[in-house]
Each structure stands twice: as structure tokens, then as C-alpha cells.
N, C-alpha and C positions, 0 to 999 in steps of 0.2 A: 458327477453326482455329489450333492452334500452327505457328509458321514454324519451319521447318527451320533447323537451324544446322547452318553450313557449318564442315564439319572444319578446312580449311585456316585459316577464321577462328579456331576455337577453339584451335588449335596454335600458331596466332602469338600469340596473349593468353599463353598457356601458356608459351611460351618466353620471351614478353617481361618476366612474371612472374620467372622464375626466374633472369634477369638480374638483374630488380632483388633479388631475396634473396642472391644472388650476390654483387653489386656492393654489400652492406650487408649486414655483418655483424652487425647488433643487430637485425635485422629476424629472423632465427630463432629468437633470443633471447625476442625479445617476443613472437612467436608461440608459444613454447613455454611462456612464462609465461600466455600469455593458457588454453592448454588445461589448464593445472596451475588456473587460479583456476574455469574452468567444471569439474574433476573435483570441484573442493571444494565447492565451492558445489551439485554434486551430492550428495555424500555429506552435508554437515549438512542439507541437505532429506530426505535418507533420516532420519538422526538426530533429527532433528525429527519428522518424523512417527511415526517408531517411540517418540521418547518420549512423545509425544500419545496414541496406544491405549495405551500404559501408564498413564498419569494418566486416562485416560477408564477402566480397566478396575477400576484401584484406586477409583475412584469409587463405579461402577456396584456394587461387593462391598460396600463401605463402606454405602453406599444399601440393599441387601437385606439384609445386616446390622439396620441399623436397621429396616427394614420388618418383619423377623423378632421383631425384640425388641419392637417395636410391637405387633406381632399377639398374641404372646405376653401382652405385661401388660394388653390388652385380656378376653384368654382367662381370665385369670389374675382379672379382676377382675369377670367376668359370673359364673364359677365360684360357684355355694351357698358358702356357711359349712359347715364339718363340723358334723355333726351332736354337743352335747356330751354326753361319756360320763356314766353315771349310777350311782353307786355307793351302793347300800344296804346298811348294815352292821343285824346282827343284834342286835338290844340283851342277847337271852338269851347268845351265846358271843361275839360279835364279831366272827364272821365276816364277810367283804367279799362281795358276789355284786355282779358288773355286771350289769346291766342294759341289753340288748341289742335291735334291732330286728329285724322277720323278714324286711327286705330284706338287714343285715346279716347273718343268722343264716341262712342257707340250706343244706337237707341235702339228701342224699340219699333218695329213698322207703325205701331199705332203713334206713338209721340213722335214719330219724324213724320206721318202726315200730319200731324194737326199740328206740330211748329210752321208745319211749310203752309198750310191754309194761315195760321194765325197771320204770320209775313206779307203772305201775298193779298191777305183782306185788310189789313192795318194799311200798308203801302196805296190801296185804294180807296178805302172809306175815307183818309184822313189824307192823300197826295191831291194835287190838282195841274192840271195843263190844258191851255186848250186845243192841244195839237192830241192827247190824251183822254179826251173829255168822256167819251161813250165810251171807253178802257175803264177807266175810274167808275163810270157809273152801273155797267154792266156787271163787270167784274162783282162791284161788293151785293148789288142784288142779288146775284147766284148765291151768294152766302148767306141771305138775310130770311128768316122766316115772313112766311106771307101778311104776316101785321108792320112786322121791320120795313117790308118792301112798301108797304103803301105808304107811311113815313117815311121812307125814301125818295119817294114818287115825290112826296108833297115838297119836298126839301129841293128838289131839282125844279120845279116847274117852272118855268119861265116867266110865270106872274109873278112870281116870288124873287123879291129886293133881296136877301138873304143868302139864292143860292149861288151855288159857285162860280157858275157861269156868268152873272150879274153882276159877281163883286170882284174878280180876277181878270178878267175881260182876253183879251189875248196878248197883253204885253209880261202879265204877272202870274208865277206858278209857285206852285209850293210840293218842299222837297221834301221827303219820308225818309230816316233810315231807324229801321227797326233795330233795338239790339236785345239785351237778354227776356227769355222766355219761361213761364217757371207755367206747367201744364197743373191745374186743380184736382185736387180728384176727394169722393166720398170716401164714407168709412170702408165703403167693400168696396173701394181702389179704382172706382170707375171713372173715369175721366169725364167731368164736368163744366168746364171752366178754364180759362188760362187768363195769363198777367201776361202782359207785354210791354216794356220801353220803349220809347221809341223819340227822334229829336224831331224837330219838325222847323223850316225856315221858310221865307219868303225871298223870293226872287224876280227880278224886276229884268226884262232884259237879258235875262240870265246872269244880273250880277246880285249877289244877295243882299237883300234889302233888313236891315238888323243882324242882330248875334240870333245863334239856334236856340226856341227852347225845348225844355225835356217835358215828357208828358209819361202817364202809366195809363197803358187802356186795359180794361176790363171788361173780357167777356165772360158770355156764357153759351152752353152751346149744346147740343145732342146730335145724334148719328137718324136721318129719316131714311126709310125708300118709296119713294114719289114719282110717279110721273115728270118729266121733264123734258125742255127740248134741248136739240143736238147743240145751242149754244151752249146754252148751261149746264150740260157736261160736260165738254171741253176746260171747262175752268172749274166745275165744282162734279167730281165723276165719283164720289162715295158719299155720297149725303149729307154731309158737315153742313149743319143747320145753324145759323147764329141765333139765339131767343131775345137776349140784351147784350147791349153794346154801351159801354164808359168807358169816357177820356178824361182823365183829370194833370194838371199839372205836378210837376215830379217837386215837389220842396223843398227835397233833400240837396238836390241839384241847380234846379232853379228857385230864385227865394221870394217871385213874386209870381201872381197868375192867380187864375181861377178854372171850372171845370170848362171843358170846349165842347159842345157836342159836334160843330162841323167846321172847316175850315173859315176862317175869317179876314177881315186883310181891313188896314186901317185907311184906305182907298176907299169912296165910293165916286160911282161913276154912274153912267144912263145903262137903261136895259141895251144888251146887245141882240143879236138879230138869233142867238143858235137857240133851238126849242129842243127838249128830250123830250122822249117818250117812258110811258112807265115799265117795270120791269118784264118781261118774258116775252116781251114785242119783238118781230121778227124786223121791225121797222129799225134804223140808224139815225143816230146824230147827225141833222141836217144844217145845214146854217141859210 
């Protein structure tokens, strides 16, 4: 148990205390000094430890700093190599084509069908052979809208000096290769239209008769669904309708030419004996 303390004792210490500070003047003095050195020695203890979390904090940032930049050039150094670019130049014009991969190359279903129609109707409207001939002629009607087609009709018929058959005969073809494609599109992004390159040469025998020139063909084009037959889907099976069709000479590349609407060849010769027929005809290229 704590003893009790007796008030009277604690009054008499009390009084006899303040005698003596009383009775000695430097005794409040040093008592005063003694709580001025414990408030100091409070506050640099404060000041101390406040600058301690600060040097531990500047630390700790310092330290995830590094851990960051650590982590990074670790990231940085498991990372693949890029893959390097591949440039193949043309030795006929000189043109540059990259060469691209189809992780890099990724389209859309709608502009990877209509690159691949653009291709595959360019290659026809504008190729010729006559081992080819109802290929080339069929092929680009499935494409052509029903006014295009009858202008096609007119442009093959066999009465006609002009058409391919007539001016190419069966020793002379001409070669297509398609190259960059850039799809057109309206303000509300619909696809309307494409540009295409494309070289275009003559061959004799199969050995090529001139240097290639370079051409830009301009379509335009809309999506129908139409009645059709089982030919003409085969080769045209989502509707890609051509409306116009322009070939014109590339300038940039070739520095002389003018616009081409069909193949042409500086040959001319007698009518040959093969007859087409016009588009959606179940009938074949006879000779």
C-alpha cells in the first residue's frame, strides 16, 4: 500500500522550500535556466528526429528510383531486337517497295477484301494472254456494273480493231503487277474508292518487248446484293460493284505517257479467228 502523506508535512517542506528560494537569489535564476536548457534539449530532439524521416524519406525515393531504372534496363534488355526493315528496289524503274510482315501488316476484313478484289480486277482489266483470254474477260465483268459491262462487251467484240484479241493475237501478252494500294474513303469513313500502281509490260514470245511502264488506276466502287450466277460468284462472292474505272500514266515514275483506257500494243495485225461473248453468258471463249 502507498502511505499517506500528511498535508501538514507536505506544507512545511513547501514553505520551508520557498524560504530557501526566498532567502537566495540565484536559486530562481538557476532554476529558470535549468527549464530553458530541458525546453532546448526538447526541441533539438524534436529537430532531430524530424530531420531523420527526412533523410530516411529522401532515401527510401532515392532507392525506388533506382529500383525503377533497375527494372527498366532489365525490361529494356530482355526486349527482342526489332525486327530489320527490308527494302527491295525494282531493277526495271527503281522503284523502292518495303517489305513488310503480316504481324506488322494487319487490316481490317473489309480493306483486305477490297485490296484483294482491287488486285485481282487490276491484274484482269489491264493483263492480257491469249491462252488467258475468257480469265481476263470474265473475271473483270463480275466486277463491272451493268453499264461498265456493256462497255466491256463493246471493247472485246470481235468486230472491233481495238480489242485485245485483235491487237495481241497469240504470240504477244501483257504483264500486270500490282503494287501499292491506298482504299478512299468519305467523311463518315466509308470506303468509296481505291488508288492503285500498278507496272504494266509487253511480251513477245515471252520475252519482253520494251522497258515496264508505271500506271495509277482509279477506281470507284460500292458494295450491291444482286442476283447472280454461280460463275460470278466464284470470282466476285460479296458484291464489290466497280461504277468507274481510270488508268492513267504514273509521272512521277515514268516521265512520258498519257491516260490508257485498255491495253494497247504498237503491233497491228489481221482479225484472228477467237469471238467473246458478252458478260454473264454461260457460253466460253471459242476460237
Amino acid at each position: 500500500m502507498v502511505d499517506r502523506v500528511d498535508p501538514d508535512s507536505l506544507s512545511r517542506e513547501l514553505a520551508s522550500m520557498r524560504e530557501l528560494i526566498d532567502g537566495h537569489a540565484n536559486v530562481q535564476r538557476m532554476l529558470d535556466l535549468a527549464a530553458d536548457e530541458a525546453d532546448r534539449r526538447a526541441l533539438q530532439q524534436e529537430k532531430s528526429t524530424l530531420m531523420a524521416w527526412r533523410v530516411s524519406g529522401a532515401f527510401g525515393v532515392l532507392a525506388l528510383a533506382a529500383m525503377l531504372v533497375a527494372a527498366g534496363s532489365v525490361a529494356t534488355a530482355m526486349r527482342p531486337a526489332p525486327v530489320p526493315k527490308i527494302l527491295v528496289v525494282d531493277k526495271a524503274d527503281g522503284v523502292v517497295h518495303p517489305l513488310m510482315s503480316l504481324t506488322e501488316f494487319q487490316l481490317s476484313p473489309e480493306e483486305s477484301t477490297i485490296r484483294r478484289n482491287v488486285t485481282t480486277f487490276v491484274v484482269a482489266r489491264e493483263g492480257y494472254s491469249y491462252e488467258q483470254a475468257d480469265t481476263h474477260y470474265y473475271t473483270t465483268a463480275a466486277f463491272l456494273s451493268p453499264q461498265l459491262q456493256g462497255q466491256w462487251a463493246q471493247l472485246w467484240d470481235k468486230e472491233n480493231r481495238e480489242s485485245p484479241p485483235n491487237k495481241y493475237k497469240k504470240d504477244r501478252r501483257v504483264r500486270i503487277k500490282v503494287g501499292a494500294i491506298t482504299v478512299l474513303r468519305n467523311g463518315l469513313g466509308a470506303a468509296i474508292g481505291a488508288r492503285a500502281s500498278f507496272s504494266r509490260i509487253e511480251q513477245v514470245n515471252d520475252v519482253s518487248d520494251g522497258r515496264p511502264t508505271n500506271w495509277i488506276a482509279t477506281i470507284s466502287f460500292h458494295w450491291v446484293n444482286q442476283p447472280t450466277n454461280e460463275q460470278d460468284r466464284r470470282i466476285n462472292d460479296l458484291g464489290w460493284e466497280v461504277t468507274d474505272y481510270v488508268s492513267d500514266r504514273d509521272l512521277i515514275v515514268g516521265k512520258q505517257g498519257s491516260a490508257e483506257a485498255a491495253p494497247v500494243s504498237s503491233q497491228d495485225s489481221s482479225t484472228s479467228g477467237m469471238a467473246l461473248v458478252r458478260p454473264h453468258s454461260n457460253q466460253e471463249v471459242r476460237q
